[in-house]
C-alpha positions as CSV (number, residue, x, y, z in Angstrom):
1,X,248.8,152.4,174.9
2,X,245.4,153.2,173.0
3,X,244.2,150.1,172.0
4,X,245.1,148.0,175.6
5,X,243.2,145.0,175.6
6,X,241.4,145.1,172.2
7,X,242.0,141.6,170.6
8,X,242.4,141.8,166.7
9,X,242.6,139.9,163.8
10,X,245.3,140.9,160.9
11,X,245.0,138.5,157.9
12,X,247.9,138.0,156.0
13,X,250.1,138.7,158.8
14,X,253.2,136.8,158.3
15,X,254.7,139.4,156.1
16,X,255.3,142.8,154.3
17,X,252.4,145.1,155.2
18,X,250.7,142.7,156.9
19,X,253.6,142.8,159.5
20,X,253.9,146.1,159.7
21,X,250.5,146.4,160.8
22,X,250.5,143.6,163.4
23,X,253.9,145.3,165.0
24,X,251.9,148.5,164.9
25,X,248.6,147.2,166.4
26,X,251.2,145.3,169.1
27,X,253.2,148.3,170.0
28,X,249.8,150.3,171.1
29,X,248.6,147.0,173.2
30,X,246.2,145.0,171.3
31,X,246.6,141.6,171.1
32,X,246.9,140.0,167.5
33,X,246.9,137.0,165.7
34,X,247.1,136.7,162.0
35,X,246.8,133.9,159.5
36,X,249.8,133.0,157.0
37,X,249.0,130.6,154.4
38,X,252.2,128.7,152.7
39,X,254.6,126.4,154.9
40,X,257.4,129.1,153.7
41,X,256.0,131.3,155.6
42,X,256.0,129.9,158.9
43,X,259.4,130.8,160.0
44,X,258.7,134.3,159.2
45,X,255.2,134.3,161.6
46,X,257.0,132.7,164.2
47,X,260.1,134.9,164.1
48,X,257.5,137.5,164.3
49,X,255.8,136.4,167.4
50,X,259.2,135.6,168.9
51,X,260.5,139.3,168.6
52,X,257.3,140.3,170.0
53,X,257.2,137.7,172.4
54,X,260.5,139.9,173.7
55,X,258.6,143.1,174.0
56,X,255.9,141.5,176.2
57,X,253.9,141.4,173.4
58,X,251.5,139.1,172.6
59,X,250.5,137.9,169.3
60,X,249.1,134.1,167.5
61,X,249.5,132.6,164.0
62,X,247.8,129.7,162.3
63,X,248.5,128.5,158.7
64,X,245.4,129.2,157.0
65,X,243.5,130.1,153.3
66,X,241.3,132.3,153.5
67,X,240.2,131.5,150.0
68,X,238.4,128.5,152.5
69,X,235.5,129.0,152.8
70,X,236.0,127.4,156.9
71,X,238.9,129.5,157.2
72,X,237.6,132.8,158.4
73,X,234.9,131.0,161.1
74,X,238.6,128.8,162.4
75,X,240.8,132.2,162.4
76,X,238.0,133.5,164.3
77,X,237.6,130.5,166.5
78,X,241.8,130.3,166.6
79,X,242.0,133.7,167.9
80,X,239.3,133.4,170.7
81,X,240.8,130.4,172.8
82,X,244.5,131.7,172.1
83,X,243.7,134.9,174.2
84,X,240.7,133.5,176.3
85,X,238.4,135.9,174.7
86,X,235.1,135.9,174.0
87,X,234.9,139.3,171.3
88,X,237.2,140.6,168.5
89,X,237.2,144.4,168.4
90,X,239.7,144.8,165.4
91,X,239.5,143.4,161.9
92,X,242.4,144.0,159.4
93,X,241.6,142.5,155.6
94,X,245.0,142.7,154.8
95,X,245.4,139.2,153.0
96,X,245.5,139.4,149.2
97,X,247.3,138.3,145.6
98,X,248.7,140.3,142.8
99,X,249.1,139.2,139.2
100,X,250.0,141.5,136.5
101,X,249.1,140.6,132.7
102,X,247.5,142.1,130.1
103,X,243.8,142.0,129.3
104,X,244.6,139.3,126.3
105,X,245.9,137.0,128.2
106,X,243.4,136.8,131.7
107,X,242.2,133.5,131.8
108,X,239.5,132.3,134.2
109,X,241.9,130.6,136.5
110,X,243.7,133.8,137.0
111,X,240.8,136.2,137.0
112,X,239.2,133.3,140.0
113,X,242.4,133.6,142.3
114,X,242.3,137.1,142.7
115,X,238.9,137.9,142.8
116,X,238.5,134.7,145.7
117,X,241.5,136.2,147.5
118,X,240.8,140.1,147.6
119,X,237.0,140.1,147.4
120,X,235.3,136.8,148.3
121,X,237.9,136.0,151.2
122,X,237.0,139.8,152.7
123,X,233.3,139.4,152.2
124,X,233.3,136.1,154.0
125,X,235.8,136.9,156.6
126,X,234.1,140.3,157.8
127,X,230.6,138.0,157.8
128,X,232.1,135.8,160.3
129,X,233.1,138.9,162.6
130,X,230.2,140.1,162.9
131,X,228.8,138.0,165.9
132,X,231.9,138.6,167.8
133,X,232.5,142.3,167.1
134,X,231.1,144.8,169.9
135,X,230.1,148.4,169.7
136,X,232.2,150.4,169.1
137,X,234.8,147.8,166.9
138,X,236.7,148.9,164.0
139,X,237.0,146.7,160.7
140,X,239.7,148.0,158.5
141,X,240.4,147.1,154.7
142,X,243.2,147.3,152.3
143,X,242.8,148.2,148.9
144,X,246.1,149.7,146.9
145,X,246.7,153.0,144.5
146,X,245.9,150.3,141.6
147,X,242.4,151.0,142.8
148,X,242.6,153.9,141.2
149,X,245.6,154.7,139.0
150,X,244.7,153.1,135.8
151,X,247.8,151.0,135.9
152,X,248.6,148.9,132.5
153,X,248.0,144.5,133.1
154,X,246.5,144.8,135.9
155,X,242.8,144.9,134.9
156,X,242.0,142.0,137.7
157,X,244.0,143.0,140.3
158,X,242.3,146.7,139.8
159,X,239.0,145.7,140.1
160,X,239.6,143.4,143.0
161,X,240.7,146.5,145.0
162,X,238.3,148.8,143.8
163,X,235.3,146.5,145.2
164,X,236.9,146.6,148.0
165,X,237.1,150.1,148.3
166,X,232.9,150.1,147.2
167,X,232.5,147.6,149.8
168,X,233.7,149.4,152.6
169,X,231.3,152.5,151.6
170,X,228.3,150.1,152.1
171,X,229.5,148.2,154.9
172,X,230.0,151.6,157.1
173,X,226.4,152.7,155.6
174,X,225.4,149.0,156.6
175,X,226.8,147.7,159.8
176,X,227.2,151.5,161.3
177,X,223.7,151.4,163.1
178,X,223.1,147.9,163.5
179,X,226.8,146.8,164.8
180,X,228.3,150.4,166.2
181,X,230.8,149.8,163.9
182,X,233.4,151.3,161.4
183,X,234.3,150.6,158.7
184,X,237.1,152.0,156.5
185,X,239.8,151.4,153.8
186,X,243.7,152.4,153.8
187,X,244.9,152.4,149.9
188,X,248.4,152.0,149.8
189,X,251.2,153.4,147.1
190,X,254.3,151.4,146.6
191,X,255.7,150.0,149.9
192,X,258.9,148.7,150.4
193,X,258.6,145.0,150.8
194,X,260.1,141.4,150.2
195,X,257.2,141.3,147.0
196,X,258.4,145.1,146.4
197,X,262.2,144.1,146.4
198,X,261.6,141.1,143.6
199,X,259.8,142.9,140.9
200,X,263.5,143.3,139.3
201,X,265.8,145.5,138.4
202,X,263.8,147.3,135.6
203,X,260.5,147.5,137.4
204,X,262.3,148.9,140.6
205,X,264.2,151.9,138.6
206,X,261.0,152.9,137.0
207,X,259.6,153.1,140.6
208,X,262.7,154.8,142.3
209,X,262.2,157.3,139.1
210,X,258.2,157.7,140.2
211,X,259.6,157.6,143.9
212,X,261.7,160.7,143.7
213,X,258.7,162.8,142.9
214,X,256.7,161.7,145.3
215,X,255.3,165.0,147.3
216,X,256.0,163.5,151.2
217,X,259.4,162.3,150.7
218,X,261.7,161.3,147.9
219,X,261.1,157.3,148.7
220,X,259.1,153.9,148.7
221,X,256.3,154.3,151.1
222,X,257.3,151.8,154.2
223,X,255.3,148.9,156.4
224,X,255.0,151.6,159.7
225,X,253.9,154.1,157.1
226,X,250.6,151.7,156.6
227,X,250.5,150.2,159.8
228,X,250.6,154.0,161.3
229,X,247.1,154.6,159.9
230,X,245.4,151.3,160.6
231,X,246.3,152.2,164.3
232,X,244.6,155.2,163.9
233,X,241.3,153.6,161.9
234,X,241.0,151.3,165.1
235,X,241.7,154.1,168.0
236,X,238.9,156.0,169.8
237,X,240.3,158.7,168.0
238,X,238.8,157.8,164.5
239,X,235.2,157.6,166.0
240,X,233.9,160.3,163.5
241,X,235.7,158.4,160.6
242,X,233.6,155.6,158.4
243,X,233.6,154.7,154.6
244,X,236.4,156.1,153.5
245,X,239.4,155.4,152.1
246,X,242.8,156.9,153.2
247,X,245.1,157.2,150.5
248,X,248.3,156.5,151.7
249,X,250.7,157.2,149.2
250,X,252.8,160.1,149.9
251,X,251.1,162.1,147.0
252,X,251.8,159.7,144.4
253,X,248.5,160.0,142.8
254,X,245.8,162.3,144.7
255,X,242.4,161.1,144.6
């Protein structure tokens, strides 16, 4: 297993991609614990660590915001004493907030959720990493296609991904040297989620419409699909990969 005792942290791990990337990271032998942050989604991170739990896998979850400003320093803190450890070789910025509307009607409240969830929570959270992260650690971000594709009422949510995206490029330029890190960004397409599932019934033929033309495979992009390539961003293998961002969309939009 290539990552064998490498501890990591997935926020947002309870569910949708943020499981699929703590299975993934699990499978290959890191250790991972994750943050959810409403009581609703408890049962799903403990059914998660459960199932794991089965595979002699180990994982840890703690309710937690990480629009907080303690929260990323008690994740951190959380993660440590649960596996006895004294360094965190994986980070996964995988926590985040959507909200579609047009550019008439973003208020200040709206536009100061996302931008605390997407971009404030992953500037603060990869801060608090740093002291714990060794040589040769791997910090891994996720933006989404939006990033990129110029989608309609999502001006907000847009921009929030795309800073992350720019943020990655001067993090690996950055922390390369000075931390022997790197630092890189996964952008996601449509993925076949619980969130995916309620859009309704009018969003979800549109994308089934998009979905059959999608170069890879007639379908919705799936949770392994994502969690495939984080594995890979926090392998050995990916040692000659930093700043950039891996569109993982099946061809859905080439960038």
């Amino acid at each position: 297993m290539s990552l064998q005792g490498k501890i990591a942290i997935v926020t947002g791990g309870a569910r949708g991609i943020g499981a699929g990337i703590v299975r993934c990271l699990c499978d290959e032998g890191a250790k991972v614990a994750f943050n959810y942050v409403s009581p609703s989604s408890r049962t799903a991170a403990e059914s998660l660590i459960q199932e794991l739990a089965q595979e002699n896998k180990e994982a840890f979850a703690l309710q937690a915001d990480m629009t907080d400003q303690n929260t990323p320093e008690t994740v951190i803190k959380a993660a440590l004493s649960a596996f006895n450890a004294t360094k965190i070789d994986i980070l996964v910025n995988n926590a985040g907030v959507g909200d579609n509307r047009p550019l008439e009607e973003v208020t200040l409240d709206s536009y100061n959720r996302l931008m605390d969830a997407n971009v404030r929570a992953v500037v603060f959270m990869t801060q608090a990493v740093l002291p714990y992260i060794p040589r040769g650690g791997r910090i891994v971000n996720l933006s989404s296609i939006s990033a990129r594709g110029g989608y309609p009422t999502q001006s907000v949510y847009a921009a929030s991904k795309a800073a992350v995206e720019g943020l990655t490029r001067v993090w690996a330029t950055e922390l390369g040297h000075r931390y022997g890190v790197t630092v890189n960004a996964v952008n996601p397409g449509p993925v076949d989620t619980d969130m995916y599932q309620a859009a309704g019934e009018v969003h979800l033929a549109r994308m089934e419409e998009q979905n059959k033309k999608v170069p890879a495979g007639q379908r919705c992009g799936t949770v392994k699909d994502i969690g495939d390539i984080v594995v890979f961003l926090a392998q050995e293998k990916s040692r000659w990969v930093t700043g950039d961002v891996i569109c993982a969309n099946g061809g859905m939009l080439y960038v």
